[in-house]
C-alpha positions as CSV (number, residue, x, y, z in Angstrom):
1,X,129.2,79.5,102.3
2,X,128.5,77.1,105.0
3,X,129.7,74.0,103.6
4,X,132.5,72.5,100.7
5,X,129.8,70.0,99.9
6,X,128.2,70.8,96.4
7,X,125.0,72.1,96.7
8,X,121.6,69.6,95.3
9,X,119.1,70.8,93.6
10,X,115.3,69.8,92.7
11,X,112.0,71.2,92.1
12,X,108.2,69.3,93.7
13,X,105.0,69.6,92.5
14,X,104.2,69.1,96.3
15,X,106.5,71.2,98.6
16,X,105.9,70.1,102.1
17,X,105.2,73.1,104.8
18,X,108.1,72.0,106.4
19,X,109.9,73.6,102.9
20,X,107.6,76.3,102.1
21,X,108.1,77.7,105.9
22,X,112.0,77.3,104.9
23,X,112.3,79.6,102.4
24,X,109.2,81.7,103.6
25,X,111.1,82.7,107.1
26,X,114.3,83.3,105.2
27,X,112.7,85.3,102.9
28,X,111.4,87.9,105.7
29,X,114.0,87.7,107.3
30,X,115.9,89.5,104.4
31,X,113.4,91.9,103.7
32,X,112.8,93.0,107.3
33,X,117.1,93.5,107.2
34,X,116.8,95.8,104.2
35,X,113.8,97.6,104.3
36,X,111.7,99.6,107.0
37,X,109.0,96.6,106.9
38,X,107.9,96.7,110.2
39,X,105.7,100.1,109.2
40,X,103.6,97.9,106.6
41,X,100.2,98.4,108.1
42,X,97.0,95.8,107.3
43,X,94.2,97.7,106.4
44,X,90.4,96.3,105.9
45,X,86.8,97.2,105.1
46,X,83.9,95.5,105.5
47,X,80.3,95.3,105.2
48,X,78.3,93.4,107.9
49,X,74.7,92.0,108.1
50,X,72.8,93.8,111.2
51,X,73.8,90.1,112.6
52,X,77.3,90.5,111.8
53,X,77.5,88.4,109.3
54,X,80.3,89.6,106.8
55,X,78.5,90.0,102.9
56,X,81.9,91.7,101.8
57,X,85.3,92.6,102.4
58,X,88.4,94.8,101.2
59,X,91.8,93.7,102.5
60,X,95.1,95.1,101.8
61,X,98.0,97.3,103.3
62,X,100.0,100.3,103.7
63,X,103.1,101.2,103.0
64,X,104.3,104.5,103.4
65,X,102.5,106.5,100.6
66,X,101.4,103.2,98.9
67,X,98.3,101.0,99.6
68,X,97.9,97.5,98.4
69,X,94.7,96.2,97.8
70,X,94.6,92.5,98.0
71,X,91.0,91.2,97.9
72,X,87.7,92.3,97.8
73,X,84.8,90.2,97.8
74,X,81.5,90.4,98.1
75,X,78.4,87.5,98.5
76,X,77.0,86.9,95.5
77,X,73.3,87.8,96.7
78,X,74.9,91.3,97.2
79,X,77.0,92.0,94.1
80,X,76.0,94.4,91.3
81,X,74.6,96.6,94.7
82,X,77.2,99.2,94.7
83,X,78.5,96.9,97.9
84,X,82.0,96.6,96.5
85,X,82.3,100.6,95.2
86,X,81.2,101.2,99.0
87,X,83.8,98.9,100.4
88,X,86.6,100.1,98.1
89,X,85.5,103.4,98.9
90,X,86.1,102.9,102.2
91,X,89.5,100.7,102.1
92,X,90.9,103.8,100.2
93,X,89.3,106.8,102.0
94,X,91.4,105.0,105.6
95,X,94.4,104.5,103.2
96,X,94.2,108.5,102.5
97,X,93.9,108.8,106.3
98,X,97.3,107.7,106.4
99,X,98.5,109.7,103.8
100,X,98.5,107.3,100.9
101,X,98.6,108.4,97.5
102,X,99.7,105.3,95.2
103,X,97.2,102.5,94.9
104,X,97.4,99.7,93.5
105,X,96.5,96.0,93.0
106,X,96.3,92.8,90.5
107,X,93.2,91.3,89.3
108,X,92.4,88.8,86.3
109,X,90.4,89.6,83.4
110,X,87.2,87.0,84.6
111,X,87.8,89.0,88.2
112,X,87.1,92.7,88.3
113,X,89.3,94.8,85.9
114,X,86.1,96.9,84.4
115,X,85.5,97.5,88.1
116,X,88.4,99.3,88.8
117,X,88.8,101.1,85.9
118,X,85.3,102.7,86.5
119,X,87.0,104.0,89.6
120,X,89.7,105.4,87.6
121,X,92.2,102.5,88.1
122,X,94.8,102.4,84.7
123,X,96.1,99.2,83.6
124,X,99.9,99.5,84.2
125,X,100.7,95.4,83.0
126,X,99.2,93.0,81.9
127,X,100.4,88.9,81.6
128,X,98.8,86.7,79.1
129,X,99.8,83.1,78.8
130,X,96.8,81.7,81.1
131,X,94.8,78.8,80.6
132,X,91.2,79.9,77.9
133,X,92.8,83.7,77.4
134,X,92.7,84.7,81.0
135,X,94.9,87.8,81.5
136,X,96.7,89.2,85.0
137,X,96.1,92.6,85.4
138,X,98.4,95.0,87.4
139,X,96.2,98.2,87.9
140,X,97.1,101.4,89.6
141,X,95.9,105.1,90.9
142,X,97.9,108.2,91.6
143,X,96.3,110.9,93.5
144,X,97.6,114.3,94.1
């Protein structure tokens, strides 16, 4: 401990930056002490206009045998196209490049869960408790 002083505590519905950048940087500063962070690798897809205009995009990273998807999007006037099973395609086929074998990643039940189980995600959680019945998915994949 740094000080005899008792500590204060309080909770904000409005933490400043100045707050959140606190307990951010402290945070990864711990984790990048304990664990082998600096080999997380960012990892993208995306699907481009002939102008270059992004109409989709998979985002996530690596981790050692592990990839985290953690968006994918696509314009609505490309959806129901087979755009997103082309990006996710992709996102995970440069995961496997790296050697990944676990995937995984959370979406909510008015977001994409049907999605991924058509390609072969399971539903490992699930969180209920949201506002009108939403539910928090936590899917996953293992491939040999």
């Amino acid at each position: 401990m740094s000080s005899a002083a008792p500590l204060l505590f309080g909770s904000t519905d409005t933490p400043s930056d100045e707050q959140l950048l606190v307990v951010d940087t402290g945070l990864e500063q711990h984790n990048h002490a304990v664990a082998p962070l600096a080999d997380v690798r960012p990892l993208a897809a995306f699907a481009t206009e002939p102008s270059g205009q992004i109409v989709g995009g998979a985002v996530g990273r690596t981790w050692g045998a592990c990839c985290e998807l953690l968006q994918l999007w696509v314009a609505p006037a490309y959806r129901g196209a087979g755009v997103g099973s082309r990006l996710l395609e992709a996102f995970e086929a440069h995961a496997r490049a790296r050697a990944c074998t676990v995937f995984y990643l959370t979406t909510l039940s008015f977001q994409a869960p049907d999605f991924y189980r058509k390609h072969r995600y399971a539903v490992l959680a699930q969180i209920t408790g949201y506002p009108n019945g939403i539910v928090k998915y936590l899917m996953h994949k293992t491939e040999a």
